[in-house]
C-alpha positions as CSV (number, residue, x, y, z in Angstrom):
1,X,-11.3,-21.1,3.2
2,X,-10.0,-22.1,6.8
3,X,-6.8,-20.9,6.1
4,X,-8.1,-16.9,5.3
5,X,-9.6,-17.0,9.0
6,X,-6.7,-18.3,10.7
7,X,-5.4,-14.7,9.4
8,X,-8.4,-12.4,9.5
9,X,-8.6,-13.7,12.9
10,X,-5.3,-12.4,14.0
11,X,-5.3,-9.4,16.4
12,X,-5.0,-6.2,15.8
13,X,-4.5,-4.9,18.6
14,X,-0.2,-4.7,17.8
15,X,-1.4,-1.7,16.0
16,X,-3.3,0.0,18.6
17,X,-0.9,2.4,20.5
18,X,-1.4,2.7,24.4
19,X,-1.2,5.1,26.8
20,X,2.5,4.3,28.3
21,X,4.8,6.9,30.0
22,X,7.5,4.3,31.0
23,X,9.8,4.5,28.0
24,X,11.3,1.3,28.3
25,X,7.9,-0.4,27.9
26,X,6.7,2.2,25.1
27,X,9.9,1.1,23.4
28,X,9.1,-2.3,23.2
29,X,5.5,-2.0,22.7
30,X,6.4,-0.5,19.0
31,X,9.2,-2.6,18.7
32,X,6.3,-5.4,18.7
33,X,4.1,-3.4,16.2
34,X,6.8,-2.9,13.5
35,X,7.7,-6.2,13.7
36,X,4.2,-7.6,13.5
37,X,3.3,-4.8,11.0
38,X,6.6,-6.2,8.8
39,X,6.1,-9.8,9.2
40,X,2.6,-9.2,8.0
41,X,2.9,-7.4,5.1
42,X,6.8,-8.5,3.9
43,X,8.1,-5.0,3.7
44,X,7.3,-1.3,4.9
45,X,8.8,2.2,5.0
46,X,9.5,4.7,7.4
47,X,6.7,7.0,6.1
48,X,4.0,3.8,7.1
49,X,5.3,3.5,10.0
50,X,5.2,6.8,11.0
51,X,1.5,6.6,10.2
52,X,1.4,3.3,12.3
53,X,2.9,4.5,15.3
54,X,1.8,8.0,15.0
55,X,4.8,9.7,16.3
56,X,7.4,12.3,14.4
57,X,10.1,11.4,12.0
58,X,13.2,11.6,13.9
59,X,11.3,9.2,16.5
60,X,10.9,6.6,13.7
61,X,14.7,7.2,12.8
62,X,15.1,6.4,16.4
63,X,13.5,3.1,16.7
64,X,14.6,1.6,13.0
65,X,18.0,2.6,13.6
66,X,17.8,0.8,17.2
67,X,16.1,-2.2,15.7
68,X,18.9,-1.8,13.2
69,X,21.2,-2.5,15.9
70,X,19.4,-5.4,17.5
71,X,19.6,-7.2,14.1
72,X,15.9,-7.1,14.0
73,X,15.7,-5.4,10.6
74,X,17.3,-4.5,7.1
75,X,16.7,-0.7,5.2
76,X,17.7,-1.2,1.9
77,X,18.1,1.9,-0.3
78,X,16.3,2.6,-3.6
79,X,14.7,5.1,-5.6
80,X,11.4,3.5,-5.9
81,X,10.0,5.7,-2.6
82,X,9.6,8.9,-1.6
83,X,11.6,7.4,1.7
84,X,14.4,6.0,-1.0
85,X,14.2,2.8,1.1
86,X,12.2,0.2,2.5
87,X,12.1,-1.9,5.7
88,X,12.4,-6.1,5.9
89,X,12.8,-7.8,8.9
90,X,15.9,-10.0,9.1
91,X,15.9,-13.7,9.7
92,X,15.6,-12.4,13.9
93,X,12.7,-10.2,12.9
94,X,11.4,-13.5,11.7
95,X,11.6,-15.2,14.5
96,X,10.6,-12.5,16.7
97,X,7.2,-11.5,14.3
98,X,6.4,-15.5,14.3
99,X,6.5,-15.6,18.4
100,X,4.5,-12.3,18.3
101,X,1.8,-13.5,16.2
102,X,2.0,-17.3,17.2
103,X,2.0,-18.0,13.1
104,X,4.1,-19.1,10.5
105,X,5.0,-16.7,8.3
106,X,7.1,-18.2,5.5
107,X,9.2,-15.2,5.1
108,X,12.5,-15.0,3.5
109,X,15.7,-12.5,3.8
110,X,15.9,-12.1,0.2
111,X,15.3,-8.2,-1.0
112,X,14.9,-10.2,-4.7
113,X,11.6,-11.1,-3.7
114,X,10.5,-7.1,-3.3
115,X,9.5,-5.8,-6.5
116,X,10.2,-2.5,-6.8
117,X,8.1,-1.6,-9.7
118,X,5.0,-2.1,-7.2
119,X,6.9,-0.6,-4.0
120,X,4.7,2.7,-3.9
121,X,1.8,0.7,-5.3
122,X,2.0,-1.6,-2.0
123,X,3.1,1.1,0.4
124,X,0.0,2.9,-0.5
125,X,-2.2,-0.3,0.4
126,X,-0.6,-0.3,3.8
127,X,-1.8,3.6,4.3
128,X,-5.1,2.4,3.8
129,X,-5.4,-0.4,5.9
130,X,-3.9,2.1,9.1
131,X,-6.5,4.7,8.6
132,X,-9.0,2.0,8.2
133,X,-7.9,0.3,12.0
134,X,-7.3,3.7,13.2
135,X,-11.1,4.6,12.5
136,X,-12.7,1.4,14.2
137,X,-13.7,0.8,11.1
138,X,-12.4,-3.4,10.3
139,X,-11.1,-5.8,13.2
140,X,-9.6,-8.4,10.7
141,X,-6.9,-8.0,7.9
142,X,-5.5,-10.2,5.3
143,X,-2.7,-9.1,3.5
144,X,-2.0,-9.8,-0.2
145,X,1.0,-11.8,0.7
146,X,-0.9,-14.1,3.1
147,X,-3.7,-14.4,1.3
148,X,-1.0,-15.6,-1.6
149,X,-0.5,-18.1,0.6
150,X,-3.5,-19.5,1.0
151,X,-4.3,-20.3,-2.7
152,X,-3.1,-22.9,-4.7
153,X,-2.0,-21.0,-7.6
154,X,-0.4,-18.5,-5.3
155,X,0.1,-15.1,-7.8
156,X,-1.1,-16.8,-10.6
157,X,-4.8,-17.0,-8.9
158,X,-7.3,-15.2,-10.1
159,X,-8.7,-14.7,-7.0
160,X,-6.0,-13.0,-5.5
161,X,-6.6,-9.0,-4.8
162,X,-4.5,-5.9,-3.0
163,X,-5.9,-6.9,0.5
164,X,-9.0,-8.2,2.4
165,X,-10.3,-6.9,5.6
166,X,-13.4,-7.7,7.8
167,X,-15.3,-4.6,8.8
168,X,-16.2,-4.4,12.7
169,X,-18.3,-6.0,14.0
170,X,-19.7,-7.8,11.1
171,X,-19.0,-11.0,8.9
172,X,-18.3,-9.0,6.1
173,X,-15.0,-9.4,4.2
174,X,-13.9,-6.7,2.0
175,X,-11.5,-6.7,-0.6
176,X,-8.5,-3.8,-0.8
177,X,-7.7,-2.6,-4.4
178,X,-5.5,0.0,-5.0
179,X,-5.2,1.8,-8.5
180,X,-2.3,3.7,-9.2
181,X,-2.4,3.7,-12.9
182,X,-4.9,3.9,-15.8
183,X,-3.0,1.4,-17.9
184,X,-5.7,-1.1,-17.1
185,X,-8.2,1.2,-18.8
186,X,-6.7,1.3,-21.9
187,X,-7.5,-0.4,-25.3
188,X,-10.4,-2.2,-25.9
189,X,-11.7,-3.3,-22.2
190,X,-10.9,-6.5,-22.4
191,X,-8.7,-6.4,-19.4
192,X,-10.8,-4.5,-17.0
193,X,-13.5,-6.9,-18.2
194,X,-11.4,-9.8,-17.2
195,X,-11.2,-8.0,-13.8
196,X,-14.5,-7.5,-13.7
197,X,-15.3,-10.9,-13.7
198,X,-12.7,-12.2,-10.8
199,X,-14.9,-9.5,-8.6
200,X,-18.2,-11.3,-9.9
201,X,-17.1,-14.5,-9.1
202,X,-16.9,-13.7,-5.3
203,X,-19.3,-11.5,-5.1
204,X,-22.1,-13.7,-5.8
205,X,-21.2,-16.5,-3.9
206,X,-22.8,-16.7,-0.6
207,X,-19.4,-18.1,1.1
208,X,-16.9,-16.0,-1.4
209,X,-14.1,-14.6,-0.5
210,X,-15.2,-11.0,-0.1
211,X,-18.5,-9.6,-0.7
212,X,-17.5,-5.9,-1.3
213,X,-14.9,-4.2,-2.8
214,X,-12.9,-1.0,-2.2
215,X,-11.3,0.9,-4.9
216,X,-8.4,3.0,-3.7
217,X,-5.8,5.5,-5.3
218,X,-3.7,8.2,-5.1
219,X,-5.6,10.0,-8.2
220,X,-9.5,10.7,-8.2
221,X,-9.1,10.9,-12.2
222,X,-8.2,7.3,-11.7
223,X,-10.9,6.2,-10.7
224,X,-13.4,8.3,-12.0
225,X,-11.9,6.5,-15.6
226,X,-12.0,2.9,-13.6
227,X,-16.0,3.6,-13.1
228,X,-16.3,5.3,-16.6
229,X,-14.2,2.3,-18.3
230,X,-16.8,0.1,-16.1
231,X,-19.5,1.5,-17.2
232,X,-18.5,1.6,-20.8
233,X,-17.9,-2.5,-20.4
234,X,-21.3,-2.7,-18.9
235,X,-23.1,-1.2,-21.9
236,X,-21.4,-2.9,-24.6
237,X,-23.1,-5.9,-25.4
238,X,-19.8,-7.6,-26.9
239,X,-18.8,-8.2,-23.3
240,X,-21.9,-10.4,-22.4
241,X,-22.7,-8.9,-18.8
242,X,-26.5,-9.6,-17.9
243,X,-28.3,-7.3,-16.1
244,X,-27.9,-9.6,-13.0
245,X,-24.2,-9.1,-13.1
246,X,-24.4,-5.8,-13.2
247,X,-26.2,-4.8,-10.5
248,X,-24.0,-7.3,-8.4
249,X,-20.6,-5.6,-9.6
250,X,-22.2,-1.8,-9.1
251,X,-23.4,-2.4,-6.0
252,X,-20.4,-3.8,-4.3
253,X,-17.6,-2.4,-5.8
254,X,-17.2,1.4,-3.7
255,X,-15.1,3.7,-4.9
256,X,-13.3,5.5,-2.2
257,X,-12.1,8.8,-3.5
258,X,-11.2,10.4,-0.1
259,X,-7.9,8.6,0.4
260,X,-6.7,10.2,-2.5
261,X,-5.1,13.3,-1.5
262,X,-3.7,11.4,2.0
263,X,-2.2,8.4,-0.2
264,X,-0.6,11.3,-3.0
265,X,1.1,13.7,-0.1
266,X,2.8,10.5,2.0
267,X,3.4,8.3,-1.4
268,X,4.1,10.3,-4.4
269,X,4.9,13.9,-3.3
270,X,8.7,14.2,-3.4
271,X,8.8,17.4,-2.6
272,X,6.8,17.5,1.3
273,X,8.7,17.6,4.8
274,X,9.4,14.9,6.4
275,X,10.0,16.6,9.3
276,X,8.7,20.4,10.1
277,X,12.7,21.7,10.5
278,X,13.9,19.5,7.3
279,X,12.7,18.9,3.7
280,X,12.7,15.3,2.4
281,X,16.3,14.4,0.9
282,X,17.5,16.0,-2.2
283,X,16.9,13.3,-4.9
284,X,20.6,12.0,-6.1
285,X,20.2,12.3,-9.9
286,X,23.6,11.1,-10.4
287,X,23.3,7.9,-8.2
288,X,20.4,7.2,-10.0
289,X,21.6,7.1,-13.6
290,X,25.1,5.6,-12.5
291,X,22.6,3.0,-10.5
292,X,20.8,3.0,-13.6
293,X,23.3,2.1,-16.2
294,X,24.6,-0.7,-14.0
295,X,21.5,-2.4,-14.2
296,X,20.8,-2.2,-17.2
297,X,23.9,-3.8,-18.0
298,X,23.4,-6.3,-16.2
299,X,19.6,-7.3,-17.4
300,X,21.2,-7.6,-21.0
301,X,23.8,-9.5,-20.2
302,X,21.8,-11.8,-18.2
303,X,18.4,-13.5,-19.3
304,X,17.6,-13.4,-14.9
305,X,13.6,-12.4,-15.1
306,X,13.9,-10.3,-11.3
307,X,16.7,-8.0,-12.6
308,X,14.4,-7.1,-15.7
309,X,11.9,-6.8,-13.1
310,X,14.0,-4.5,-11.2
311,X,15.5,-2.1,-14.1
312,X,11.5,-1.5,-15.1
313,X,10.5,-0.4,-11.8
314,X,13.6,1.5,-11.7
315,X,13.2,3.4,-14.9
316,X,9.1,4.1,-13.5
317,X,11.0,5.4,-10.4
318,X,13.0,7.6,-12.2
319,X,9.9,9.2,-14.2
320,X,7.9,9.4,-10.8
321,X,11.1,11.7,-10.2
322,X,11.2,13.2,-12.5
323,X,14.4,12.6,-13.5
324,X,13.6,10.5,-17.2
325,X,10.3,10.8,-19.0
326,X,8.5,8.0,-21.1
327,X,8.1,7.6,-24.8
């Protein structure tokens, strides 16, 4: 697809920091990377950029709250990240990330769009992707909202995944998957299987999509049950996979278990430093069930499909906090 190399093809090299002492230019220069890094992937946090730019917290608080000020960005609050908030350009940012990157990015100012249910889930991704340009290892990135783009049926595709990126130096496009539940290998298969065969059908195609895929998450039990559950589907003959396929889908799909403790301590540990002098904000428990009760008012009162969308990521929020526990 023409379209996914107009974006793999975009540089990367926004993301690489260089060696500036002027501080007016070094400024800018990671005024230009959030912005980019934004545009691209539709939201962030403080904590990814951090990781981006590779400098301490209160220099992050620094440049947001400067960008802030230059109407180049939004930080709206919520409970749905270890930050409590997450970054969106503003309709400036826009303008700015399209003349940065010489693309259209068909972004919108509307925090509806951002689901938090899949804030951490989508955070997490972005970790990944960093360490993966900060090793050498891809020179081409796709993100899951611009690949969304590309296809026809936009999120109803079956083809679309977490990510793609282009290792470097090579041809070879791999997709990004992140797991940050086991809900998918529950019951009987059947859903995993279905998964299993959106993989297939790129990986053995010469021109797919993607010819490998990662598997990513914050939990190595994860995905030790996504390879059990896979293995499981793979020996049941109900499910119909020939031998062919299965050597195709066990030989490309990776699991990448190392990640796991990185991805857990930036996205999921409530309790870590933010800064070496100050621990990370003291969780409002009040604001969240007051927060909580007015939403939920308001999704039964209204039939509106995002605000049911938003009082289930908020009540998976709260038990990520701690705060409520599930049935």
């Amino acid at each position: 697809m023409r379209q996914v190399d107009k974006y793999l093809q975009l540089t990367l090299a926004y993301f690489e920091m260089p060696d500036i002492t002027n501080p007016a230019q070094l400024g800018s220069v990671r005024e230009d990377a959030v912005i980019s890094w934004v545009g691209r992937f539709g939201m962030s946090s403080k904590t990814v950029v951090q990781q981006l730019l590779c400098i301490n917290r209160e220099a992050v608080n620094k440049l947001i709250n400067r960008m802030k000020r230059k109407g180049l960005l939004h930080v709206h609050q919520t409970f749905g990240n270890t930050d409590q908030g997450f970054i969106v350009l503003t309709s400036e940012g826009f303008r700015r990330a399209e003349f940065i990157l010489q693309q259209e990015l068909h972004l919108k100012s509307d925090v509806s769009r951002i689901n938090e249910r899949n804030l951490v889930h989508d955070l997490s991704i972005q970790l990944v992707v960093i360490n993966l340009i900060r090793d050498n290892k891809i020179d081409g990135l796709i993100t899951e909202r611009e690949l969304a783009l590309c296809l026809e049926q936009r999120k109803n595709d079956e083809r679309l995944v977490d990510g793609i990126v282009r290792l470097a130096g090579t041809m070879t496009n791999v997709a990004i998957e992140m797991e940050t539940s086991n809900s998918k290998n529950k019951g009987n298969g059947e859903l995993r299987k279905r998964i299993l065969d959106k993989y297939h059908q790129q990986l053995h195609l010469k021109d797919g999509l993607y010819s490998q895929v990662y598997m990513y998450s914050h939990r190595q039990r994860f995905l030790t049950q996504v390879e059990k559950t896979h293995q499981r589907i793979f020996t049941t003959s109900k499910f119909g996979f020939t031998n062919q396929q299965v050597d195709i889908l066990k030989n490309n799909i990776k699991f990448k278990a190392h990640e796991c403790s990185h991805i857990y301590e930036l996205m999921f540990n409530y309790g870590r430093k933010l800064t070496f002098e100050t621990n990370a904000p003291e969780i409002n428990i009040k604001g969240y069930l007051e927060k909580l009760d007015e939403l939920t008012a308001l999704a039964e009162s209204s039939s509106d499909t995002v605000l049911r969308l938003r009082l289930d990521g908020f009540k998976d929020a709260g038990v990520v906090l701690g705060i409520s526990h599930t049935d």
